[in-house]
N, C-alpha and C positions, 0 to 999 in steps of 0.2 A: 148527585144522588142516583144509583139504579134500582129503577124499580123493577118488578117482576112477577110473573103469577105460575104456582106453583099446582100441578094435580093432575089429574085426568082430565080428559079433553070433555071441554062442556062444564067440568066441574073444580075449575082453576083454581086457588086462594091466593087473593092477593099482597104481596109480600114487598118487603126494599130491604137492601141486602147493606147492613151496617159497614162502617168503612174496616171494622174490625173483624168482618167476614161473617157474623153474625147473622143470618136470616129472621128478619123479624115480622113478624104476623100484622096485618095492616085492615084485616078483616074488621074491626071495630071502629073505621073511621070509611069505609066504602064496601060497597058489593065487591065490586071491578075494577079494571084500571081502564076503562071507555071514555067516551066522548063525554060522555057526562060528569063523568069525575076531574077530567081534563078544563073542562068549561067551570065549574067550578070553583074551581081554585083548590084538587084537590093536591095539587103537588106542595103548596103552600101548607095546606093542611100536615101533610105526612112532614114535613120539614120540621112545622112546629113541634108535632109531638115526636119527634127522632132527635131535636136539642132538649126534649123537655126528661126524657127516660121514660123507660117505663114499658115501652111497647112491648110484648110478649115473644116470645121466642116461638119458630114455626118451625119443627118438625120437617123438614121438608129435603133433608139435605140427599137422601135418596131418592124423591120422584123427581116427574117427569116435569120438564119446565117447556110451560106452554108459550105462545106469542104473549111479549108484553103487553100488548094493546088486545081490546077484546073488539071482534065484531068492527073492525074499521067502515065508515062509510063508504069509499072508493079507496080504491091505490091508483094511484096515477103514476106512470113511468115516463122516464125520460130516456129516448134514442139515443148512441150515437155522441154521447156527452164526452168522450175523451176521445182527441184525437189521438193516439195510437189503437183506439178500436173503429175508428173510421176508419183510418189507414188500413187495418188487417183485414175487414170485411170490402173492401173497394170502395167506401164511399167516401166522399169528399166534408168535412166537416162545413155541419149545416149553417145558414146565415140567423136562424130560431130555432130557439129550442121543439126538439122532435118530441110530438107527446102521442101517450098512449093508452087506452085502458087496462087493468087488468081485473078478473072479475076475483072481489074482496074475501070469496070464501077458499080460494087458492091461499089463505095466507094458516100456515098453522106453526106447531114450534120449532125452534133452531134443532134441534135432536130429532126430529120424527122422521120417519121414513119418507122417501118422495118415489113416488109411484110412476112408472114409464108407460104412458100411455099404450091402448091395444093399438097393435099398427105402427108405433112409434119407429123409427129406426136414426133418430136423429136428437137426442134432448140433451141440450145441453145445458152449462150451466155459466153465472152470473155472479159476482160477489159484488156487491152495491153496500153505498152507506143510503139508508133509510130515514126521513124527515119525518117525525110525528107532529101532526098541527095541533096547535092546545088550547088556540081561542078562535074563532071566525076571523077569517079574510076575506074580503071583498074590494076591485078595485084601491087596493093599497097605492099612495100615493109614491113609493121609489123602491128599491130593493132594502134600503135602508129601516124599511119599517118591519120588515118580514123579522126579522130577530124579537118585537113583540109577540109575534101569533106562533111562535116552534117551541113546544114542548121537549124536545127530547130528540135523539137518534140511537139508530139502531143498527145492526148487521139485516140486512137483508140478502137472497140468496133466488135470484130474480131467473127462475130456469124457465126453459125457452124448449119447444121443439120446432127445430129451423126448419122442418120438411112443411108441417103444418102453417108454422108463422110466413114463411116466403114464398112459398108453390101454392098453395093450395086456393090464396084468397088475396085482395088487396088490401085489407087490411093484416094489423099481425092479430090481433086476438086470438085465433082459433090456438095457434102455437104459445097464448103466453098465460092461456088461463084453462087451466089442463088444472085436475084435482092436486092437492100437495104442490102446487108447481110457486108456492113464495114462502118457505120459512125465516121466519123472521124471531130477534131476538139473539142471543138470549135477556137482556136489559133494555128498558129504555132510559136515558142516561141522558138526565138532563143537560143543557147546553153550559152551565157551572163548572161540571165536572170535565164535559165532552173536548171542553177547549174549542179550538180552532176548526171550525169544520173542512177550510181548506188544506189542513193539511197531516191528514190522516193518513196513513200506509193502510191498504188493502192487499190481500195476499187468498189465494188460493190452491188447494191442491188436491190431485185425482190417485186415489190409491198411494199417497205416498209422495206422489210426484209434482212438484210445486208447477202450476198451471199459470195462474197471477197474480203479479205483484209490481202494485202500483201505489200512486198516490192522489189523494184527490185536489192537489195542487193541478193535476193537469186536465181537470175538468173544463171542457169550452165555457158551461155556462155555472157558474157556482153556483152557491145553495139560497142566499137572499135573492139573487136572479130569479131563481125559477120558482120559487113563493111567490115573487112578488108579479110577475111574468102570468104563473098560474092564475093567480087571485083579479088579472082584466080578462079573463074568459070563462071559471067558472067562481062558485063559493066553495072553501075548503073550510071543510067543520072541524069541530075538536073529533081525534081520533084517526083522520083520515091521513093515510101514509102516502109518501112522496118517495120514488125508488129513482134515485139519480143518477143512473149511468154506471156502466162498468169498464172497467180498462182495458188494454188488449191481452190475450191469454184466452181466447174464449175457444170451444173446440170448431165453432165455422170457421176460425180465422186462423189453421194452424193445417202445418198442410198437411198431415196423416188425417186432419179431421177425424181424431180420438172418441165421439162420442158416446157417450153414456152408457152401459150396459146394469141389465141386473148383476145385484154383487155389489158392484163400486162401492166405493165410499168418497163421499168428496166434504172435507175440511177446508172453512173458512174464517177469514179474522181481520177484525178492523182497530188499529190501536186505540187501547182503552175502553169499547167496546162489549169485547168478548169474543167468544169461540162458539161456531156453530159445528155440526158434525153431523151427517147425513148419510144411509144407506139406500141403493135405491133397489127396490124392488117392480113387481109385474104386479100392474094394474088388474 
């Protein structure tokens, strides 16, 4: 099932998109697609009444399609997670998962513009598969359990300004939570549909020009891993997105180091997924 929410930003409607391409209106069984609908049960919800008919058809096929999830609690990022991005940035693949914050209101829609910060001369970008948590985790006892607490995944689009994240501070924050710097979506696509999280093709490109494409077969640490991993140091709520690493292609790891200008446009895509599509403009 993909769900989605459809509108101007702030004022979304929330939608799942029928297997027959259908956009169907979901506003009469939820506000939102958040934590709260997630905890729930309301995916179950929308399931029942999408075998039952009926649901109303939504308008929608022209605007703007916001982040699936509304209002996330945290995004939590994962470093460093494929080795051929190890390898292209110099660092040695790590013995634990590298984690990171980013701050949650960096996340807006897969289409929206991404903004390059003032001062910027360095922003690059990230094509990650996204983990939406659906019920609470806490101290889960193996990686094995984490397939109960994930709702869904997503394209995320994890940009970075490496001048900011590497030089400026020891932590990376300042570089990873920059306005517009996570659009995310366009679906969130529950794990039925999503298949195999191991082994999805990620691809990216800048103006045209395919940047990368990978798989997330070659992730160090996979996706039960690092739910399960996450869930003995903090609590992950319904809502809160999990950005798992990117592959090699990125513009610090390439040696004209291409980055980001106004203009560009950078297209991303995760099989089965979807398509994100990004202009980036002057903050």
């Amino acid at each position: 099932m993909k769900l989605l929410r459809v509108g101007a930003p702030g004022a979304e409607r929330p939608a799942v998109l029928h297997p027959d391409g259908r956009l169907l209106d979901i506003g009469g069984l939820t506000d939102d697609i958040d934590g709260t609908f997630l905890a729930s049960d309301g995916i179950g919800r929308v399931r029942a009444a999408l075998a039952a008919g009926g649901l109303p058809l939504l308008d929608g096929a022209a605007a703007r399609v916001g982040p699936p999830v509304a209002r996330p609690g945290k995004v939590v990022c994962i470093g460093l997670n494929y080795v051929d991005h190890a390898e292209e940035t110099g660092a040695a693949a790590p013995p634990r998962p590298v984690v990171f914050m980013k701050d949650p209101a960096t996340v807006v829609g897969p289409c929206d513009e991404v903004r390059i910060p003032r001062g910027s001369v360095k922003t690059d970008w990230e094509v990650e598969l996204a983990v939406v948590i659906g019920r609470e985790a806490r101290y889960l006892d193996g990686p094995d359990d984490a397939e109960g607490v994930i709702a869904g995944y997503a394209i995320s689009n994890d940009v970075s300004e490496r001048e900011f994240q590497l030089e400026y501070s020891g932590q990376w924050d300042l570089g990873k939570s920059c306005e517009t710097f996570n659009p995310l979506g366009p679906w969130l696509v529950t794990p039925d549909e999503a298949g195999d999280p191991q082994s999805l093709g990620l691809r990216l490109s800048v103006n045209g020009v395919q940047r990368q494409n990978g798989s997330t077969r070659n992730m160090i640490f996979g996706v039960n891993h690092l739910v399960w991993y996450l869930s003995r140091y903090m609590v992950l709520n319904p809502g809160d997105v999990i950005n798992t690493g990117t592959p090699a292609g990125v513009a610090l790891g390439l040696p004209d180091h291409p980055y980001l200008r106004e203009g560009d446009t950078v297209e991303l895509s995760v099989d089965g997924l979807g398509v994100q599509r990004q202009t980036l403009v002057a903050a």
